[in-house]
C-alpha positions as CSV (number, residue, x, y, z in Angstrom):
1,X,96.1,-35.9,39.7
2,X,99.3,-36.5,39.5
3,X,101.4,-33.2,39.7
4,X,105.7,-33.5,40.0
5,X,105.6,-30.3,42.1
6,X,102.6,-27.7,43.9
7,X,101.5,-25.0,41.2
8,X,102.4,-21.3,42.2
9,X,98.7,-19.1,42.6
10,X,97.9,-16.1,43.0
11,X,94.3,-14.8,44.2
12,X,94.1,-11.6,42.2
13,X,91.1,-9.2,43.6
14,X,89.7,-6.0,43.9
15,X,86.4,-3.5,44.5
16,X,84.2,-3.3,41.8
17,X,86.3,-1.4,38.9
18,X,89.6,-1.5,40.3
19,X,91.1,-3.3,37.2
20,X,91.4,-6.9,37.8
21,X,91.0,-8.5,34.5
22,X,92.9,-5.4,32.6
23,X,95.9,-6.4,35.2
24,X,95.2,-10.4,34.6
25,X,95.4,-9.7,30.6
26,X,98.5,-7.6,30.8
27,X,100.0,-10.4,33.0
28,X,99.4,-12.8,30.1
29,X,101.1,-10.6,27.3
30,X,104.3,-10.8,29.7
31,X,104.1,-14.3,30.6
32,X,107.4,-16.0,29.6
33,X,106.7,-18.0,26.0
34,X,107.0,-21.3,27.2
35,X,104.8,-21.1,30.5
36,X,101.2,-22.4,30.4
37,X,98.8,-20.5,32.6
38,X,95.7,-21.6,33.8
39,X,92.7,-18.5,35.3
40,X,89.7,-18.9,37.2
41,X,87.4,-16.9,37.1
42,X,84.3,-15.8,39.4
43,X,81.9,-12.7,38.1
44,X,78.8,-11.4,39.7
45,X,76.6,-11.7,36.8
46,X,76.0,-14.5,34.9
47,X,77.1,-13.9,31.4
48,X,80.6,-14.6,31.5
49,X,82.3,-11.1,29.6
50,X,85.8,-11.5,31.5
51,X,86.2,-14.9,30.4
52,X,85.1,-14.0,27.0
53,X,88.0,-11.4,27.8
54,X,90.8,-13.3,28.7
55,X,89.9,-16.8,26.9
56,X,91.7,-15.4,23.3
57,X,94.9,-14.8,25.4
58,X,96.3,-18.4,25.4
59,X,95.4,-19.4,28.8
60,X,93.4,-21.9,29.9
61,X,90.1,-20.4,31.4
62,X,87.3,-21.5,33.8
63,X,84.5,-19.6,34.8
64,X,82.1,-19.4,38.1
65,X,79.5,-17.5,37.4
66,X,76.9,-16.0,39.0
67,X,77.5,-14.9,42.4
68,X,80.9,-14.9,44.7
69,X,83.5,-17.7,44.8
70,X,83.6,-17.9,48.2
71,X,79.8,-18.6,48.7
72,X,80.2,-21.3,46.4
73,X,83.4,-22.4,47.4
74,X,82.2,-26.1,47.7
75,X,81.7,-27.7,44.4
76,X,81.9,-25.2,41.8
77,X,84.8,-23.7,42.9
78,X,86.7,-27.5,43.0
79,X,85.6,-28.4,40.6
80,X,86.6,-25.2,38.6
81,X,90.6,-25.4,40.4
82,X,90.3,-29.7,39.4
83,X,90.1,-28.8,36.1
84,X,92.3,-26.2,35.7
85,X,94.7,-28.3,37.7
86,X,94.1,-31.6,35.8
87,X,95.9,-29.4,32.6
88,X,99.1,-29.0,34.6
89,X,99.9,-25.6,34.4
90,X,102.9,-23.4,35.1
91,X,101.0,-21.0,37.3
92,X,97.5,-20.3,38.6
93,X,95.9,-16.9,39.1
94,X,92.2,-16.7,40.8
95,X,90.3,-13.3,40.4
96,X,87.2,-13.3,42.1
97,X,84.5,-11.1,41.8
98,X,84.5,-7.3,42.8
99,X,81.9,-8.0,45.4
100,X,83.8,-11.2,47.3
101,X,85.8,-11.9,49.3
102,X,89.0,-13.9,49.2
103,X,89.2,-15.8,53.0
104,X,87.4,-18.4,52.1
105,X,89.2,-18.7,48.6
106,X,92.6,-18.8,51.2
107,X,91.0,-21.4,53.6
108,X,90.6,-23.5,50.7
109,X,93.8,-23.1,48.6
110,X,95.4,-23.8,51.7
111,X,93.4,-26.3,52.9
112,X,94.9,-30.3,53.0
113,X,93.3,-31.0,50.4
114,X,95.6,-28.8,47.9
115,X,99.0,-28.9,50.0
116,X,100.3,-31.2,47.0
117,X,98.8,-29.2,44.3
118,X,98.6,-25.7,45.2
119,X,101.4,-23.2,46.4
120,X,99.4,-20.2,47.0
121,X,101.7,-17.1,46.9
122,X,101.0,-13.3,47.4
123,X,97.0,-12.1,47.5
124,X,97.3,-9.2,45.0
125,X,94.8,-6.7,45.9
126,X,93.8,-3.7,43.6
127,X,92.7,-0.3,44.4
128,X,91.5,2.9,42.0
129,X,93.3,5.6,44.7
130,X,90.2,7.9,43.9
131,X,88.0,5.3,45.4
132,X,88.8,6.0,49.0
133,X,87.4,9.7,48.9
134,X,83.5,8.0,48.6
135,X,82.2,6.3,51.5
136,X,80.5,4.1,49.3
137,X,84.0,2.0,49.1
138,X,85.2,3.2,52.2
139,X,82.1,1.9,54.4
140,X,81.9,-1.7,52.5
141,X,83.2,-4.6,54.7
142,X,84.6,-6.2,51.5
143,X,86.5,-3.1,50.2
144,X,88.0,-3.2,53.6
145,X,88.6,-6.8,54.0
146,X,90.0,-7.3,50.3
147,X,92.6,-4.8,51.5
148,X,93.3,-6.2,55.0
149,X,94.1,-9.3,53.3
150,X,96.4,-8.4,50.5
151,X,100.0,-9.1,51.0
152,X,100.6,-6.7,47.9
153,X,98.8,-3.6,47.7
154,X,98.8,-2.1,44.5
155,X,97.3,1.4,43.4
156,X,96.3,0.9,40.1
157,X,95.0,3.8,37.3
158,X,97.1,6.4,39.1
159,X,97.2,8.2,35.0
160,X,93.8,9.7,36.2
161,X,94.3,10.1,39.8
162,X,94.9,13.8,41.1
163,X,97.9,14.1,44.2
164,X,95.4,14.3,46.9
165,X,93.8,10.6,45.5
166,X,97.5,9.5,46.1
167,X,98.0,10.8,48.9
168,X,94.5,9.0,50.6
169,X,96.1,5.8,49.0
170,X,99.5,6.7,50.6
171,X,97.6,6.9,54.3
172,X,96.0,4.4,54.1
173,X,98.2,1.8,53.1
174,X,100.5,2.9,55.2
175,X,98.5,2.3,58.2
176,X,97.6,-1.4,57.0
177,X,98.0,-3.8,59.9
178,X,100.1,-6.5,59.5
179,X,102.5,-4.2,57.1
180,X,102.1,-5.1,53.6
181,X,104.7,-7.3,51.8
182,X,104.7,-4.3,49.4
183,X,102.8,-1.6,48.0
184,X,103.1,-0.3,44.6
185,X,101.5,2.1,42.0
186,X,100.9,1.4,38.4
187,X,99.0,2.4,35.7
188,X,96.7,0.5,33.3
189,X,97.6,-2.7,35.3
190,X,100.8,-2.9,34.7
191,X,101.6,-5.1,37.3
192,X,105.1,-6.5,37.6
193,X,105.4,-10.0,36.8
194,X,108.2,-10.3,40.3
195,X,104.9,-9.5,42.5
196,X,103.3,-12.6,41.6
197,X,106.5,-14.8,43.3
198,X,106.0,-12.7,46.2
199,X,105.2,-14.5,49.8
200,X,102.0,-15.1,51.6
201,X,101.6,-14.5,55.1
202,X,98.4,-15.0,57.2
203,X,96.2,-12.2,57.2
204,X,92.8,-11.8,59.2
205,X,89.6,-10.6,58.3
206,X,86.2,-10.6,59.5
207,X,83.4,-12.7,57.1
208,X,80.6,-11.5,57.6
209,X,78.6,-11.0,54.1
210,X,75.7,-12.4,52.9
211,X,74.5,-13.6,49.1
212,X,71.2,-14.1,47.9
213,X,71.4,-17.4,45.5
214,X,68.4,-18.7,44.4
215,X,69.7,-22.5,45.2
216,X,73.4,-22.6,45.9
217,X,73.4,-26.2,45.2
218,X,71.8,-26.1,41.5
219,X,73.6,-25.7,38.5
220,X,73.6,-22.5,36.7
221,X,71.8,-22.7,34.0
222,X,73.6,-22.3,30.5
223,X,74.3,-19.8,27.9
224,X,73.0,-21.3,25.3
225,X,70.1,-20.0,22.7
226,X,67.3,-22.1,21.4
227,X,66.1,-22.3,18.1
228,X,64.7,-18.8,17.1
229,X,66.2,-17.0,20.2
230,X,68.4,-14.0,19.3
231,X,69.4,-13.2,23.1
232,X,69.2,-14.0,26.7
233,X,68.5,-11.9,29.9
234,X,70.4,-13.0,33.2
235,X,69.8,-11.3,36.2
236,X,71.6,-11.4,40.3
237,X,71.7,-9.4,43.1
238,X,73.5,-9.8,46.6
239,X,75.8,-8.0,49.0
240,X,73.4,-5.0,48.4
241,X,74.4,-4.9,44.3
242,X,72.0,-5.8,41.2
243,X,73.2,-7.2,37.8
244,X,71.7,-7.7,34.9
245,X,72.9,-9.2,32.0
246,X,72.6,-9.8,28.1
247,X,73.7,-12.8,26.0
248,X,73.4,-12.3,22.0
249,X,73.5,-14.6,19.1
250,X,76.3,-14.4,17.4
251,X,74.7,-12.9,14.0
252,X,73.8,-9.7,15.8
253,X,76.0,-6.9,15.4
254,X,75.5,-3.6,17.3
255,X,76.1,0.0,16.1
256,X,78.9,1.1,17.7
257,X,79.1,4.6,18.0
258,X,75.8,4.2,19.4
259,X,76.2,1.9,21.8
260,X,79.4,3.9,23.2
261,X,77.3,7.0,23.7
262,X,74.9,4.7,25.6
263,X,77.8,3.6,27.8
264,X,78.7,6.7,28.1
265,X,74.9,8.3,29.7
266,X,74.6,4.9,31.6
267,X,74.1,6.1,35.4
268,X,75.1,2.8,36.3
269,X,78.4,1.8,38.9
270,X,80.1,-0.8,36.4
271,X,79.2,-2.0,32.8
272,X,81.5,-4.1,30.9
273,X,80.4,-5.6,27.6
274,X,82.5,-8.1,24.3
275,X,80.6,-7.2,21.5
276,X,80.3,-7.8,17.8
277,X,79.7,-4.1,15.9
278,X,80.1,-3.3,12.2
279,X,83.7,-2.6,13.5
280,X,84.7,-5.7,15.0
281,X,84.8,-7.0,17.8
282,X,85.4,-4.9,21.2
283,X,85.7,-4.8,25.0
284,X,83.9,-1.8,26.4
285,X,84.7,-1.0,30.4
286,X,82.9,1.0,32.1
287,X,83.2,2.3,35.8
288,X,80.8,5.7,36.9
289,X,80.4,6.1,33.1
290,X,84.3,6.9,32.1
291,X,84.1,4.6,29.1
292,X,87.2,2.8,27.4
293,X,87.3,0.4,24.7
294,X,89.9,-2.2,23.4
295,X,89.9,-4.2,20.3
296,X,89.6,-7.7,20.7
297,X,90.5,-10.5,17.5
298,X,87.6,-12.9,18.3
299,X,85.2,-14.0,15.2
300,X,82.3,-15.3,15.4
301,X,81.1,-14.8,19.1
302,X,78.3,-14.1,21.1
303,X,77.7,-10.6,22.1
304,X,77.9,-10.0,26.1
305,X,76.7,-7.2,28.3
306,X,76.3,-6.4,31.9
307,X,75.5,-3.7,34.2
308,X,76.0,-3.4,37.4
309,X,74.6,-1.0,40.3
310,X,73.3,-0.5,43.8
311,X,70.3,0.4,43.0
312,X,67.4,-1.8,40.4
313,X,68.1,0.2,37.3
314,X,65.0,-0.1,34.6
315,X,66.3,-3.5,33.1
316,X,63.2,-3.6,30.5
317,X,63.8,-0.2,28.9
318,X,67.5,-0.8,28.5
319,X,66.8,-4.0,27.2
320,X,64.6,-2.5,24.5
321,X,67.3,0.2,23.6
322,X,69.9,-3.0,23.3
323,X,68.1,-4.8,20.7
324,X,67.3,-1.3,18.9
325,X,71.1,-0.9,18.3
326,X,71.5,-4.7,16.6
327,X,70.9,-5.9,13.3
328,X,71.8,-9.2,11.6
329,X,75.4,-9.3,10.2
């Protein structure tokens, strides 16, 4: 590659339903006009909905599926920043998956290997305030981590936060170690383009998880449908989580209202779905079954769904009530 000058990133992360790719997508509204950005992405499942997300917002998009980056932080993660890199863009933004964690993702960013290509800025590191009143966050070694390691600490969805969720936020940022390079509050992911020019400093953490992968050195198998197929299933688990994930031909639209009241009764941690519906097309989020939905302008795409929770949720039944809410377009 041959680069004139090293390519600001940013690692971008966050817990499970903090509001990483809401942040990312407002990031790329602001962008200036005549900057190229380039986004990696790395999800849990295997399905792909954030890239399906951001990939209609002009940036150049790469996806590592199927378990955290930093696990797979040999080849698919090159070869996922080579690419992005080989476009030349303006900036770089990483978001890895809820459930990673970013020091390996620093070790290489920072590595000799990218000291020509790669200036690696501010770790940006995402919150939902009301998350630190369950020990369910509060006891998870990545939650912690993710936030040891940020150089910007931002509070995000503070619309729906009571004082007392502030005020937990407030306390424990304050008591962070190293200080933060700054700590903020916004809402929707909002984030100010200025934090993304902010410094990195060297944080420590400890690294200590562990993934199941089935065969960290196989490919991941594609999304694509054979002859006849009208969907795919795609299931992962690791770090104590299980996902489970739906592909679906693009002729298949889904009822919405229906599928929003499923959402909506879904005991599961995180669901976020693009889907095709008499309607159009829409991104449903979903965190502890608060349910919001965007319009998105994509034609002619596949339908993508996944769930996500600690616990093995019955994958068959809800499969069943999936294709019961689809007919052909």
């Amino acid at each position: 590659m041959t680069i004139s000058k090293p390519i600001p990133t940013n690692i971008i992360t966050g817990f499970l339903g903090a509001g990483k790719t809401t942040a990312i997508l407002s990031l790329l509204a602001r962008k200036p006009a005549d900057e190229k950005w380039a986004i990696l992405i790395n999800e849990f499942g295997n399905v792909g909905v954030d890239g399906a997300m951001l990939d209609q917002q002009g940036a150049i998009v790469k996806e590592v599926p199927g378990g955290c980056m930093c696990c797979v932080a040999g080849l698919p993660m090159s070869v996922g920043i080579n690419a992005l890199l080989a476009q030349k863009p303006d900036r770089l933004l990483l978001e890895p998956t809820g459930l990673g964690h970013p020091k390996e993702i620093i070790n290489k960013l920072t590595s000799d290997s990218y000291a020509k290509y790669i200036d690696l800025k501010a770790t940006i590191t995402l919150v939902d305030p009301r998350q630190f009143s369950d020990s369910l966050y509060t006891d998870n070694q990545n939650f912690q981590d993710q936030i040891a390691l940020a150089d910007v600490l931002v509070a995000n969805k503070i619309d729906a936060c009571s004082d007392y969720d502030l005020l937990m936020f407030e306390q424990y940022a304050s008591a962070c170690e190293p200080a933060k390079q700054m700590i903020t509050q916004v809402e929707q992911g909002q984030l100010d383009l200025s934090l993304l020019d902010q410094p990195r400093i060297a944080r420590q953490a400890a690294h200590s998880h562990h993934h199941h992968h089935d065969d960290e050195a196989a490919p991941l198998p594609g999304l694509e449908l054979a002859p006849g197929e009208t969907f795919i299933r795609k299931e992962n688990h690791g770090q104590g989580y299980h996902s489970c994930g739906w592909f679906f031909a693009t002729d298949l639209q889904f009822d919405f209202s229906q599928l929003f009241t499923l959402f909506t009764n879904l005991n599961a941690q995180r669901v976020k779905a693009v889907v095709n519906t008499e309607r159009g097309c829409f991104a449903f989020n979903v965190v502890n079954r608060v349910v919001s939905v965007n319009e998105l302008t994509l034609e002619g795409f596949e339908s993508r769904i996944e769930v996500i929770d600690k616990d093995i949720l019955p994958w068959d039944e809800l499969e069943e009530i999936l294709v019961s809410l689809t007919k052909k377009a």
